[in-house]
N, C-alpha and C positions, 0 to 999 in steps of 0.2 A: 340864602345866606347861611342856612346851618350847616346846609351840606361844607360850606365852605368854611366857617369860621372851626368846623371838626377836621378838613383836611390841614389846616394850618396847624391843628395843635397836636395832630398826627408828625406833622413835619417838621415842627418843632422839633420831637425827638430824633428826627435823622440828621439835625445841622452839623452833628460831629463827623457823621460819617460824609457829608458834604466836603465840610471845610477840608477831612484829609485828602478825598481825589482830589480836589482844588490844587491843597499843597505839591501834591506830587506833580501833577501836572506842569506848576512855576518851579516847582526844583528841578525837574526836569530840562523843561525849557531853559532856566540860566545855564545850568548847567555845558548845555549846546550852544547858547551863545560866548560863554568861554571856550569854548573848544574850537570854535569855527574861525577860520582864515581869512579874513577880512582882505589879503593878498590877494593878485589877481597877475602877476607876475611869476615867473617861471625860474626857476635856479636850480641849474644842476648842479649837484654833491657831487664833491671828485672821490673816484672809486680808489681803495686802497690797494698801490701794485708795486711788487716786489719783481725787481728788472736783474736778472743774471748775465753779464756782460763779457761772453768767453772771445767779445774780436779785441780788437787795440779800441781806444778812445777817443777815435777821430772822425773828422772827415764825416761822412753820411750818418753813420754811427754814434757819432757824438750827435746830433742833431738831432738822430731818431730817439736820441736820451733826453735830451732837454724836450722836446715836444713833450713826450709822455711824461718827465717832469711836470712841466708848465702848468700840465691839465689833471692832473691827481697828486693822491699824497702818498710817495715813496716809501714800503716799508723796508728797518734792516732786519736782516734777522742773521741767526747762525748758518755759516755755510753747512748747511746738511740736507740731505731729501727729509728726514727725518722730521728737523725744526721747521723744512714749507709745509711738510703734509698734515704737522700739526696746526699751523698758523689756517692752513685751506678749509679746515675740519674745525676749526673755534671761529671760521669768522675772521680772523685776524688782516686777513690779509683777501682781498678778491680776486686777483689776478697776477700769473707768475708769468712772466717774458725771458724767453730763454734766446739772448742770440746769439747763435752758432759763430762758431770762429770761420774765419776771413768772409764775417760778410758782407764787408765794406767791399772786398775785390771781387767776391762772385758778382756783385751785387753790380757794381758798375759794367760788368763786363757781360750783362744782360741775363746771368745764370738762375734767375729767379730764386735763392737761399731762403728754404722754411725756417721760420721760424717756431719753436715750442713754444706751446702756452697750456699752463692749467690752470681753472678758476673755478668758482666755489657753484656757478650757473645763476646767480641772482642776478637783479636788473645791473648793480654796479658793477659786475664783469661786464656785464653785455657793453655797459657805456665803456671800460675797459678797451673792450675788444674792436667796438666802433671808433675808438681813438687810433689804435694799430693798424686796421686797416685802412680809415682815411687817408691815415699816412702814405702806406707801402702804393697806394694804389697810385696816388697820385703822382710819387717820385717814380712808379715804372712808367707813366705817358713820356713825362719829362727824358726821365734816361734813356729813350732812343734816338733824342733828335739832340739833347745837349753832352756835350764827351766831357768838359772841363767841368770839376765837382763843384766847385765852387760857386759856379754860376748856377746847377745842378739845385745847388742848395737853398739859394737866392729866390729861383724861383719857386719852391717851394713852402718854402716861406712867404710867398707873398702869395702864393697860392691859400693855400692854410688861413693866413691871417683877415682874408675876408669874411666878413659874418653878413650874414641876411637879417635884415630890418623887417621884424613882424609888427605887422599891425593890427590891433584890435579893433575888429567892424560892428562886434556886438558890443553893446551897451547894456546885456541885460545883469542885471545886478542879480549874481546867481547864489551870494552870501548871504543874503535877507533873500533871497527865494528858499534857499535849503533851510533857513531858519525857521519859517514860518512852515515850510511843508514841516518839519519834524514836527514843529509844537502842534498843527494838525492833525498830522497823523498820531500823537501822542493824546490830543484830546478825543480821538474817538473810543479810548479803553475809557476818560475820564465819564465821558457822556454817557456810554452803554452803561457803565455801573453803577453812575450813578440815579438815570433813569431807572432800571431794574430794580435797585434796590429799596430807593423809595418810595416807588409806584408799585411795588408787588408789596412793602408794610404797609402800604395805605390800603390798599385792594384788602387786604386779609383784614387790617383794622374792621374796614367796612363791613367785612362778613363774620364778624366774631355775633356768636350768638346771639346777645344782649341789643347789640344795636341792629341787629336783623332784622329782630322783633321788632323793635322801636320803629323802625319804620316802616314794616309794615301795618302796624296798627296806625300811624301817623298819620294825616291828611295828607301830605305830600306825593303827587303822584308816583308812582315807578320810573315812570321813564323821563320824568322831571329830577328826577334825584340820580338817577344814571347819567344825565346830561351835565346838570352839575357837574358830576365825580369828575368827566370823562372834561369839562372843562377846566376844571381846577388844575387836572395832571397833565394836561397842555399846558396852561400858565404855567408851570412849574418847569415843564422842559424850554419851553420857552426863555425862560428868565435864567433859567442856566445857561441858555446858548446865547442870550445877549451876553451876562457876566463873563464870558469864554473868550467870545470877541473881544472885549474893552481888556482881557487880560493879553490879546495878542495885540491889542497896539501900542499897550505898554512893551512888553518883551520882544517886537517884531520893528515897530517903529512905523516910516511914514507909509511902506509900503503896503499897510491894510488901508490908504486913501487912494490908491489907483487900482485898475484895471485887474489885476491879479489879485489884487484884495481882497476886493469885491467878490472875487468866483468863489474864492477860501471861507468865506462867509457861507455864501450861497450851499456851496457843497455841503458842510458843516450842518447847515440848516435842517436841508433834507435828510441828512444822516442822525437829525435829531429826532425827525417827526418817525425815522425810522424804526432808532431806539424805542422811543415811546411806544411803538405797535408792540414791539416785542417784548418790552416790561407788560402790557396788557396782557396779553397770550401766554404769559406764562402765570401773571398776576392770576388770569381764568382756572388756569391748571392746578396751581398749588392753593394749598390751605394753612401749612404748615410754616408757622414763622419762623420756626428753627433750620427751615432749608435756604431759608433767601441765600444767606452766606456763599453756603454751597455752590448756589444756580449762578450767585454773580461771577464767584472764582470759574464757573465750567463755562459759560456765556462770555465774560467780557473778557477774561485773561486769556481762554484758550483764542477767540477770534483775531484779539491782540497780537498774541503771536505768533498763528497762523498767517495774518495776511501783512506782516510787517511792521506796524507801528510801535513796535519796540526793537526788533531788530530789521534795518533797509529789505525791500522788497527783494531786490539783485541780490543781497547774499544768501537768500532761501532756496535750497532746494528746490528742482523743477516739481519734482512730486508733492512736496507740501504747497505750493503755489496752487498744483489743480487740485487741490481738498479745496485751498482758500478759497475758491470760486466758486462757489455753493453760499458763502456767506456772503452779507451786505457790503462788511467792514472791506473787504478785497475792491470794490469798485470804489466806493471811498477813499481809500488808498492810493487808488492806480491813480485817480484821478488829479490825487495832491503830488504823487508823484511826477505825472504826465503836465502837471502846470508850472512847474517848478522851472522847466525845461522851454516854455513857450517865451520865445521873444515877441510878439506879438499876439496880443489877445483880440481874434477875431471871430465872426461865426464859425466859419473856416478852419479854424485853427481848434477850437474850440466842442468840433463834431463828436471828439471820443470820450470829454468829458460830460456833454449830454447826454450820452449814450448812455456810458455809466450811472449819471442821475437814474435817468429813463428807468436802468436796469435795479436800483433801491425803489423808484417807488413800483414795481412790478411787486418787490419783494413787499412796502407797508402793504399795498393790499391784500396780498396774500395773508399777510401775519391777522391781519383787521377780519379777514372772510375766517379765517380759523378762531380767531377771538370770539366770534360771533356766533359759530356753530358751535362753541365750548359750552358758552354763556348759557346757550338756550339749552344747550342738554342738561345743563345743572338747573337751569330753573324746574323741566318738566321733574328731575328727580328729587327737586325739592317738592 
């Protein structure tokens, strides 16, 4: 019990630097729960298209005007190349449609008339240009077997005006998945630092000279007071990864009670016993309190945003991806990534995020076999 009532009052003084990873972690997370699209419905933006109209305003022509009306929003601007190429080059405008004169009668009369187009190349030309073409393609099937425009038009229009009925077969609720993966993957920078940090001041408390002695002149045996230590700084990562959970079924909601939950837990878990190996082994390493700072910023920030949990996996580089693979935090990651994604949680389904575990605890051990060849070299040198 001394070993323990001296690590409490060791940890005492780290509750500040607790409470701040804590903070950022739920500022974080609300953060992303404001930000996130609770939608699951699809709406397309009508792309911005300036229509130059060199035929008459009829007939095919007028039609092919009101379609591309219908479906975007028409800019005016000055008749100049000038004011479009300025409007193309600000944005203003995404798609220019140029229709040549008589293309209303080439146009019936089978001659296929190009049309010009210039657009800025973003998605909302492309949906632009997918409008124009719909169109033209489908009025050339029709104009070889109908001669009279009108009728020409008619079906075109009722060609056009059919829409396909999508239906949604997944039900996997992918808003509260991205939620919780983020705040996940955000609490593995919260976990590594804050393991590290307060388990490499307590480690060094322990070795400061005064209390060395103290116990070793003390009845307590060595490896009764190593055992303590070494339980005490399990309860502690421990009790951080419970308080971690109960702060993600407030900020995540019901979904830490099912099946995906559960894994988010579980992986978390291991990534804790994780951390803790490697707050150890470094704990072994150093001596100096003045570096902890240091090794947290070069340990838990750099891992952090090597292997994504600040910024998505998918927008990193291929090259920093295979650094991240050397470290813990990248299986970790992949894993809340790769769960996010799973409509059903089965063994099966379930193989690459074992794997991943698999592959952390390959890594505690190692970090534990290296702690342990530290340890004993410092004792022989003491």
């Amino acid at each position: 019990m001394i070993v323990f009532k001296t690590f409490l009052k060791v940890l005492n003084k780290c509750k500040m630097t607790i409470i701040l990873y804590t903070v950022m972690l739920i500022v974080f997370g609300v953060l992303n729960m404001q930000t996130s699209d609770s939608s699951t419905n699809f709406v397309a933006s009508k792309p911005d298209v300036l229509i130059i109209n060199n035929d008459k305003d009829e007939g095919i022509t007028k039609d092919l005007i009101k379609y591309i009306t219908d479906n975007s929003n028409i800019i005016e601007l000055d008749d100049s190349d000038e004011a479009r190429e300025d409007a193309l080059f600000y944005r203003d405008v995404n798609y220019i449609i140029y229709i040549p004169k008589d293309f209303r009668d080439d146009f019936l009369r089978g001659k296929n008339p190009e049309i010009e187009v210039k657009s800025t190349g973003d998605y909302q030309s492309a949906f632009a240009q997918m409008l124009l073409e719909r169109y033209i393609k489908i009025a050339k099937v029709y104009v070889q077997s109908i001669d009279d425009e009108d009728e020409l038009i008619a079906k075109i229009n009722e060609t056009i005006s059919k829409e396909t009925e999508v239906e949604m077969t997944s039900k996997l609720d992918t808003n509260s998945l991205t939620k919780a993966s983020f705040y996940y993957n955000f609490a593995s920078y919260s976990l590594l630092a804050g393991c590290v940090y307060v388990i490499c001041l307590i480690l060094s408390s322990f070795r400061d000279e005064k209390i060395r002695k103290r116990t070793v002149i003390s009845s307590m045996n060595y490896k009764t007071h190593n055992r303590q230590l070494l339980l005490s700084n399990m309860l502690f990562a421990i009790v951080l990864w419970v308080f971690y959970v109960l702060v993600s079924f407030v900020l995540v909601g019901d979904l830490m009670l099912t099946a995906h939950g559960v894994v988010y837990m579980v992986n978390a878990l291991v990534f804790t016993i994780c951390a803790l190996s490697i707050a150890f082994l470094i704990g072994n390493l150093i001596t100096n309190k003045e570096a902890i700072n240091g090794i947290v910023n070069v340990v838990a920030l750099g891992s952090s945003f090597l292997c994504g949990a600040f910024v998505p996996a998918e927008w990193l580089p291929d090259a920093v991806l295979k650094i991240a693979h050397v470290l813990p935090t990248y299986y970790y990651i992949n894993s809340n990534d790769r769960l996010k994604m799973l409509e059903v949680v089965s063994f099966e389904s379930l193989k690459p995020i074992i794997l991943n575990m698999g592959i952390i605890v390959i890594f505690i051990l190692g970090f534990v076999a290296l702690s342990n060849i530290v340890a004993r070299k410092k004792r022989k040198l003491g």
